[in-house]
C-alpha distance (Angstrom), angle and dihedral (degrees) to the residues before:
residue distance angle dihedral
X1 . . .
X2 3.77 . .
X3 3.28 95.7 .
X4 3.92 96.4 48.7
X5 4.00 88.3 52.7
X6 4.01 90.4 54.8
X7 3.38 97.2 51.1
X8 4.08 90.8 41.2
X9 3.81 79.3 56.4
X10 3.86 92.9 40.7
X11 3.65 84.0 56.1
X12 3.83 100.4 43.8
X13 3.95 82.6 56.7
X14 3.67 99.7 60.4
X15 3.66 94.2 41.1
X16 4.09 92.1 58.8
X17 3.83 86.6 47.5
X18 3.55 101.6 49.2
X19 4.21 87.0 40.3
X20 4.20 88.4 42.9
X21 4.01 86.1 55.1
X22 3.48 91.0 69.1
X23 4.16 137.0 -91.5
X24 3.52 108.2 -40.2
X25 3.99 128.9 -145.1
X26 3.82 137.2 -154.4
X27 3.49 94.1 -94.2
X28 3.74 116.2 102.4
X29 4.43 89.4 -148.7
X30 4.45 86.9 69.8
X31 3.89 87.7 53.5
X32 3.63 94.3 44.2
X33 3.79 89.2 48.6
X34 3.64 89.2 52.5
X35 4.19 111.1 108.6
X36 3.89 88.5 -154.1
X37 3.40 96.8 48.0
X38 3.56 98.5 47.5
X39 3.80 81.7 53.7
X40 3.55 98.2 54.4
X41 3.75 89.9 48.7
X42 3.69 95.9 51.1
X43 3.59 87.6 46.0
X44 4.03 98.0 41.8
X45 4.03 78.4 47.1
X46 4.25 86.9 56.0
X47 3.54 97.9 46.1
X48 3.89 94.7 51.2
X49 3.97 89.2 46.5
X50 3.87 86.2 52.3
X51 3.51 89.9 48.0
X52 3.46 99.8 60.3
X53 3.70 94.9 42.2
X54 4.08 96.5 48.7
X55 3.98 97.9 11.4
X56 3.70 136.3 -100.7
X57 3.51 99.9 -82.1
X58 4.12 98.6 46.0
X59 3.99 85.8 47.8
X60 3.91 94.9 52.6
X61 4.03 92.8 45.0
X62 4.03 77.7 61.6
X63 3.52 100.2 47.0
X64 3.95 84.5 47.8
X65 3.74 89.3 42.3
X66 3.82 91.5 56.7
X67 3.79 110.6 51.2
X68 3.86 85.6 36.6
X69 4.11 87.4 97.7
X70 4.07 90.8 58.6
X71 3.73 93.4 58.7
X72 3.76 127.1 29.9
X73 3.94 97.0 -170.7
X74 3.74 83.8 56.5
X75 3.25 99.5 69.7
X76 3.89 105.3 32.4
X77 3.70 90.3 44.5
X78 3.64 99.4 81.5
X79 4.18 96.7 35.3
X80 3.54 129.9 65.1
X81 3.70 146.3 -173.9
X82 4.12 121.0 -72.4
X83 4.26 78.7 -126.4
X84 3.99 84.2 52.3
X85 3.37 95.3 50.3
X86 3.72 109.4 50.2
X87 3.95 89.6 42.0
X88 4.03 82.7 57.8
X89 3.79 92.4 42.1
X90 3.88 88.8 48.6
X91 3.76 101.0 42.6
X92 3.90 82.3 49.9
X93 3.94 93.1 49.5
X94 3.96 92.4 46.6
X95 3.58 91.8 40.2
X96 3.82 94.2 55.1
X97 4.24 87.9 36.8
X98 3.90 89.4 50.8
X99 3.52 119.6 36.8
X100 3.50 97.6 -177.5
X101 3.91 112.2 109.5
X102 3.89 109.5 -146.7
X103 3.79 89.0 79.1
X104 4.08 116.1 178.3
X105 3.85 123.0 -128.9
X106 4.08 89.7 -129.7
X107 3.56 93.2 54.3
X108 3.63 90.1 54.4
X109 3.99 99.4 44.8
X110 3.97 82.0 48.8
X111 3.68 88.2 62.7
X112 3.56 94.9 50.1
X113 3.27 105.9 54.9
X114 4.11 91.5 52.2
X115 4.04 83.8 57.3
X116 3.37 102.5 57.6
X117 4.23 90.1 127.5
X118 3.70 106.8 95.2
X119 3.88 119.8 174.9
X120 3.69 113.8 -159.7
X121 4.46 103.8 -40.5
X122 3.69 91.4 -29.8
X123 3.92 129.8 88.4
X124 3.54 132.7 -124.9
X125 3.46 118.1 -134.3
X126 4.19 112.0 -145.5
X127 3.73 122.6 -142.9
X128 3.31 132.9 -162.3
X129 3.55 114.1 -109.3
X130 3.44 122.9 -111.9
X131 3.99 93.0 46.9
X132 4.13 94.8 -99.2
X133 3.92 81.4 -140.0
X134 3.86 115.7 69.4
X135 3.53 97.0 -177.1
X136 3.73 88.6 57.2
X137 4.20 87.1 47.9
X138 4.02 87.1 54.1
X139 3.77 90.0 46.6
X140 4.34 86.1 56.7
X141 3.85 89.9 45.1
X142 3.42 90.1 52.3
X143 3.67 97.9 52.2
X144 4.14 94.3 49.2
X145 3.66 82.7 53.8
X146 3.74 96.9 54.6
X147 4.06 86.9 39.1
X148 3.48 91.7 59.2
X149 3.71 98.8 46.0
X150 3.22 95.8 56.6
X151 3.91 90.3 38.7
X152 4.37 81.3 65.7
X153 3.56 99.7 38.9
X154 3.98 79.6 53.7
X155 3.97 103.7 43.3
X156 3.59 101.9 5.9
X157 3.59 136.4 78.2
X158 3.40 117.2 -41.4
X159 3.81 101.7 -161.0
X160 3.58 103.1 18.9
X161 3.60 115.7 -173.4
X162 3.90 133.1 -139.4
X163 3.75 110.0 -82.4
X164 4.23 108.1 -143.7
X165 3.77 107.7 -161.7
X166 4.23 122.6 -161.5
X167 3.34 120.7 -144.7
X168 4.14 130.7 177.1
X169 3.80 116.2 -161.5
X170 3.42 147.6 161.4
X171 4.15 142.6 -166.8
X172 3.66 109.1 -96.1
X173 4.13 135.5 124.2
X174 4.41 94.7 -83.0
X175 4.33 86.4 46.5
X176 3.27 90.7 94.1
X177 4.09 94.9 39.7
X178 3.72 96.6 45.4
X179 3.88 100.6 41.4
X180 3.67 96.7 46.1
X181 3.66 92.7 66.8
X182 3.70 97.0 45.5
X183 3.54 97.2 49.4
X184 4.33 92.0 44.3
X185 4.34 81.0 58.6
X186 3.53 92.2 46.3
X187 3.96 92.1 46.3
X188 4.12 90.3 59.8
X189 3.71 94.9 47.1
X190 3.78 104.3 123.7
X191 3.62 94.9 -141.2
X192 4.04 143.2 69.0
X193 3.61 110.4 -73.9
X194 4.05 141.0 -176.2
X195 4.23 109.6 -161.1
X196 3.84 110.2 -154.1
X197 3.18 116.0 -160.1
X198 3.83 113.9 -168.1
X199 4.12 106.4 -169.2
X200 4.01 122.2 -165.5
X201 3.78 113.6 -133.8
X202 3.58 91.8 26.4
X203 3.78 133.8 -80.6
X204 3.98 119.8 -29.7
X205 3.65 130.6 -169.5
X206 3.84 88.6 -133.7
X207 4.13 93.0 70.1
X208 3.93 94.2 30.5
X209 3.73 92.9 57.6
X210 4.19 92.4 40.9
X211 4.20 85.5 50.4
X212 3.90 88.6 42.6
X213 3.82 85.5 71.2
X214 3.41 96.8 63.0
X215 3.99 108.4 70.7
X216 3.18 94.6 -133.4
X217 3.59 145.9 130.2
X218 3.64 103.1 -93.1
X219 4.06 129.8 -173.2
X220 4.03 97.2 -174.4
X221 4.23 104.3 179.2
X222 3.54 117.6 160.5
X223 3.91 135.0 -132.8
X224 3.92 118.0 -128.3
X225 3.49 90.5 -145.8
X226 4.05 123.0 83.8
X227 3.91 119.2 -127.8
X228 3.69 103.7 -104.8
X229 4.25 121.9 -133.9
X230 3.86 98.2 -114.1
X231 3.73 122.9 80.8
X232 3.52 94.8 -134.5
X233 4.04 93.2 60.8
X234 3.75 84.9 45.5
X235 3.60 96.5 62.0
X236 3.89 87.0 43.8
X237 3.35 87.0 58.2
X238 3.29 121.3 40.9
X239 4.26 82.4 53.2
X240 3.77 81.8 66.7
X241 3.51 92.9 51.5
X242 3.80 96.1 48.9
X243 3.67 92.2 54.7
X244 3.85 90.3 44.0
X245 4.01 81.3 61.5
X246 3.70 92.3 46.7
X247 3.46 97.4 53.2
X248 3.96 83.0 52.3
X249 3.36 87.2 59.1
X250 3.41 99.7 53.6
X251 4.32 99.3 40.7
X252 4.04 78.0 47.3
X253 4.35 94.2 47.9
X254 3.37 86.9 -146.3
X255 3.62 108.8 170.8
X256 3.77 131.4 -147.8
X257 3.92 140.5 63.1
X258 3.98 120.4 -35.1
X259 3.66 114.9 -149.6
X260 4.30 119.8 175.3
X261 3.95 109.7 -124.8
X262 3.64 116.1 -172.0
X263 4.09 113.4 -158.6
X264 3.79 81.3 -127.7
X265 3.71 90.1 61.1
X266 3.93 134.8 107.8
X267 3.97 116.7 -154.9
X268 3.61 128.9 -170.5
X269 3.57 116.2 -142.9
X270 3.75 93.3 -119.5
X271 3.83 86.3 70.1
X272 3.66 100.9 66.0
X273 4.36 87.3 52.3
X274 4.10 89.7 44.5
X275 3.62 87.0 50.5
X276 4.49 94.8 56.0
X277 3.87 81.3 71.0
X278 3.68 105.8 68.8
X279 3.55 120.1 104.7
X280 3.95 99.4 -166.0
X281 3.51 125.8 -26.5
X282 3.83 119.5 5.1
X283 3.54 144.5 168.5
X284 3.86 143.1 -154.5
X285 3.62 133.4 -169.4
X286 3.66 126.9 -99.4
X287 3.62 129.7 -147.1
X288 3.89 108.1 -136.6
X289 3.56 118.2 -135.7
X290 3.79 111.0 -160.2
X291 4.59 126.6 176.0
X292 3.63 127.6 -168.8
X293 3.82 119.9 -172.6
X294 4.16 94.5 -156.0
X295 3.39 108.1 100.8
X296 3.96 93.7 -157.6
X297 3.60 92.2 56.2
X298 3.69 95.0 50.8
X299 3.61 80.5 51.2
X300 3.61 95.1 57.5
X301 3.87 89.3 42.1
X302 3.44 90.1 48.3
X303 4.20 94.0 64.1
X304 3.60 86.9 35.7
X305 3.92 92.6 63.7
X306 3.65 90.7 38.5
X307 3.52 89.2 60.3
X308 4.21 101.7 33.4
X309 3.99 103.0 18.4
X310 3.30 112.1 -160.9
X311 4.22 146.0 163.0
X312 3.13 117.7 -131.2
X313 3.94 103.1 -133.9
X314 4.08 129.5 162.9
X315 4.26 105.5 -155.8
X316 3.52 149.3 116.2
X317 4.12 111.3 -74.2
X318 3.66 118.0 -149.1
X319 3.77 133.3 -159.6
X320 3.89 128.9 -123.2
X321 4.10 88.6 -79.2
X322 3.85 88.9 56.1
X323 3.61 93.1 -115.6
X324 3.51 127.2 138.5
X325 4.55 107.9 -80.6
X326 3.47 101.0 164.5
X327 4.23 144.6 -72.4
X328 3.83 132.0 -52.0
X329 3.88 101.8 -139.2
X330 3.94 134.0 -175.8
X331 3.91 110.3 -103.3
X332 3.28 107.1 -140.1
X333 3.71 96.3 179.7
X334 4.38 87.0 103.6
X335 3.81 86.1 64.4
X336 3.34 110.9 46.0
X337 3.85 116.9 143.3
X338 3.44 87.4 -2.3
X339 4.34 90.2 76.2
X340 3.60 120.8 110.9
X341 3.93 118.0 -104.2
X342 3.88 108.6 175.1
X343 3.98 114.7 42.4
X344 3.39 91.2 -120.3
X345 3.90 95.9 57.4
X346 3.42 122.4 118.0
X347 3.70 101.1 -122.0
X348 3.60 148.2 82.2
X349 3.97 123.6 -61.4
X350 3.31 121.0 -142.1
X351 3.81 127.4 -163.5
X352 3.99 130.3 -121.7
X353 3.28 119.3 -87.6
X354 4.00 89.3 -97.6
X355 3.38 112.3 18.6
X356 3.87 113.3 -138.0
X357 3.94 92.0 -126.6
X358 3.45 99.9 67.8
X359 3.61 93.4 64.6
X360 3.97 128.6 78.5
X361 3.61 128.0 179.5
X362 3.88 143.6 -167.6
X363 3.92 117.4 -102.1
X364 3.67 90.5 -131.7
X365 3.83 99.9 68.4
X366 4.00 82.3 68.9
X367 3.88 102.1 58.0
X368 3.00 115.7 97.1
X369 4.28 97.6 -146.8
X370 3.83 90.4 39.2
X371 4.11 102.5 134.0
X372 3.32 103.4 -166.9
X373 4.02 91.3 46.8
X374 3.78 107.6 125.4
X375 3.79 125.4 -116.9
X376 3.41 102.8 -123.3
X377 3.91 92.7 70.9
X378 3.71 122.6 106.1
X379 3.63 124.0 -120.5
X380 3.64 99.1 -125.9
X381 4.02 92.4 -149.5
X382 3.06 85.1 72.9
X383 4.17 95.0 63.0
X384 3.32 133.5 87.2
X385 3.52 106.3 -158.6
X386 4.21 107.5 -95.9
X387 3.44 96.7 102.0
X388 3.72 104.8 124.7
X389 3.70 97.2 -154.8
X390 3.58 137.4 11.5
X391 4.02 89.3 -101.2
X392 3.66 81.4 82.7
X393 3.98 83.8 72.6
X394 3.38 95.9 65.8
X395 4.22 133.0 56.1
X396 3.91 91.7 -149.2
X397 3.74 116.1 49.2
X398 3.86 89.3 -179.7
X399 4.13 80.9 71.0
X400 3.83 83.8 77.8
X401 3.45 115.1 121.8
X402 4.13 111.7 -145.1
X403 3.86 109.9 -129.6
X404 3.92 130.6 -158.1
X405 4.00 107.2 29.2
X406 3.82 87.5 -29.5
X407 3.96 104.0 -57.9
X408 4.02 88.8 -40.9
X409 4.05 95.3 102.6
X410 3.91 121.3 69.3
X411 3.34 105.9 -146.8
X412 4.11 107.5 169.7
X413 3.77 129.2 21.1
X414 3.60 125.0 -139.0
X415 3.64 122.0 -150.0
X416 4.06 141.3 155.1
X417 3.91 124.7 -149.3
X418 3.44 112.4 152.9
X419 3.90 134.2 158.6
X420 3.69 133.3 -121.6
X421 3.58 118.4 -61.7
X422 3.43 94.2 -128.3
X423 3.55 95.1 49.7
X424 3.87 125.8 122.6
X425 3.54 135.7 -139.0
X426 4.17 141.0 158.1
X427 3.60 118.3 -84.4
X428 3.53 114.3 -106.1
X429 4.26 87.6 7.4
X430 3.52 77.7 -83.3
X431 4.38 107.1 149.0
X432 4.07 99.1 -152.5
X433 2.87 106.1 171.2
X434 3.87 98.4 40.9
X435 4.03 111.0 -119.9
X436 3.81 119.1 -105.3
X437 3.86 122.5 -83.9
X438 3.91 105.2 -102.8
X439 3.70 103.1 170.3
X440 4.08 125.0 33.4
X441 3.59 111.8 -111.5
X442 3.68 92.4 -137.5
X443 4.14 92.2 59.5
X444 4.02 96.5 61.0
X445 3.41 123.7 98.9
X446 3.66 106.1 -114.0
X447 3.58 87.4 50.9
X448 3.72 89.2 71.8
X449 4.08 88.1 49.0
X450 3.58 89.6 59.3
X451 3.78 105.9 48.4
């Protein structure tokens, strides 16, 4: 609009010069002749040159700029105040929110002074935050959802296949801790996906009603043997477990991408994409998360890091050609004797030399009448179940494919807290009957707040 009423005016100008010069004819030699028309050409001829050397816009603001000084209603026409504005912009808003016409002064003024945030010539209107309206709220979710579908059916994978995840528990007081994360990661993985869940000492209703929860599709089996107290046996035994899942896979033929979850583990999201591109057998590095509850050693660790800081990370290590070199392991030379044995030990707990869930393997290397499955795959009848990692699957470890940027991502964390073995807790978390009062209600501090 203000630009249209300048160059109305710009154009009202050069009509009273050319018709203040005198009457004009057909013939093009009285124009030329004309001082104020050859001044307007020269200048019309200026302001196009300046145009194309700065751009249109730039070489109008001038033009606008210059006979601005003749004219004061010219140039404060067209612009107003920021106060101006935003009572404009909020009549408008309120106006096209209210259709009713007997409009109040109050309810105007109200508006006003929640708008106060003006970018530029143009008003920002200020919500409240949360959206007041939850249907509106839904109606936003709703539309990052469909976004982001479509983003993955753009960009993602195209034929993403069913992701099989391995998981050896048992009942104990950190169950319920431990497996509720894993399964809430598994529950917003975009993809197909089979949960087995291997339990030790056979099948409880404690872990089948916790898994229940998540929707999923759940194999729950249990394991007639009970998880033993030292972390040695554990190790031992959970690798039984795993391959008692495996050969479920296999009698099953299910068909996708196995990966090894832990209930102590924590996955990022990008882990469960990275995986889709393994052909056979890959791997992926995993940050290790390790806790001491000696303060002096801390201490002592504490300088050391200063000094040498390091990651601990378990993963395949690749050379300057991005093929596979060799393994980052934990060195667990710093803790030696000083490790815990029992799970209820106070000390720190270190990881196998290859932890299981860094690895992830295709389906197909378990079938037995798979023809294109490779020969350097184990037949995992033939195991017994002290294999420390699943490299003892395969002949070749150099068959290893290198996962997330080649070993330079960390895409899961491993990590063991758990609580005394003789410790006791409620079934399902569940406090019944309620615990005993141990501090008056009327004695804390937002008591006082409230009265």
């Amino acid at each position: 609009m203000k630009l249209s009423g300048l160059h109305q005016s710009y154009i009202n100008r050069r009509t009273n010069s050319f018709r203040s010069s005198g009457p004009l004819d057909s013939s093009s030699d009285s124009a030329i002749k004309s001082p104020a028309a050859i001044f307007w050409l020269v200048f019309h001829g200026l302001c196009c040159l300046i145009s194309l050397l700065l751009g249109y816009r730039f070489s109008r603001l001038v033009f606008f700029f210059l006979f601005s000084t003749s004219s004061t209603n010219f140039y404060t026409s067209p612009f107003r105040s920021t106060a101006e504005l935003v009572k404009t912009l909020d009549v408008h808003s309120v106006l096209s929110n209210n259709p009713v016409a007997n409009l109040d002064l109050p309810l105007l003024n109200k508006t006003v002074t929640n708008s106060r945030v003006v970018v530029g010539r143009h008003g920002i209107r200020i919500r409240p935050w949360p959206h007041p309206d939850p249907v509106e709220v839904m109606k936003a979710h709703r539309i990052i959802e469909i976004v982001q579908k479509e983003q993955r059916s753009q960009f993602g994978v195209k034929n993403p296949r069913t992701v099989i995840v391995v998981t050896p528990t048992y009942v104990r007081t950190f169950q319920a801790l431990h497996l509720t994360g894993v399964m809430h990661s598994l529950m917003l993985v975009p993809y197909d996906l089979v949960w087995i869940v291997v339990e030790a000492g056979g099948v409880s209703n404690e872990t089948a009603s916790l898994i229940a929860k998540s929707g999923l599709k759940t194999i729950h089996v249990g394991f007639n043997q009970r998880m033993p107290n030292s972390w040695e046996e554990r190790h031992k035994l959970e690798s039984k477990m795993r391959l008692r899942a495996l050969r479920i896979i296999r009698e099953k033929k299910l068909d996708g991408i196995v990966m090894f979850a832990d209930d102590s583990n924590m996955h990022s999201m990008e882990l469960f994409d990275e995986i889709q591109n393994v052909k056979w057998f890959g791997a992926v590095s995993v940050g290790i998360l390790t806790h001491s509850v000696n303060t002096d050693e801390m201490a002592d660790r504490k300088k050391d890091e200063e000094e040498n800081p390091r990651m601990p990370v378990q993963g395949p290590a690749c050379n300057a050609s991005d093929m596979l070199a060799g393994w980052h392991t934990f060195n667990t030379l710093p803790f030696a004797g000083k490790s815990a044995v029992y799970i209820d030990d106070r000390a720190i707990v270190l990881p196998r030399k290859l932890e299981w869930s860094g690895f992830v393997l295709n389906t197909r290397l378990l079938w037995k009448d798979s023809s294109d499955k490779p020969k350097w795959i184990k037949d995992i009848d033939m195991l017994n179940g002290d294999i420390e990692s699943p490299l003892g699957l395969v002949n070749d470890p150099s068959v290893v494919e290198p996962l997330g940027n080649c070993g330079r991502q960390v895409l899961l964390w491993w990590l063991r807290v758990e609580a005394r073995a003789d410790s006791k807790f409620p079934p399902r978390w569940i406090i019944d009957p309620p615990l005993e009062i141990t501090v008056p209600s009327k004695r804390t501090p937002w008591a006082f707040k409230i009265q």
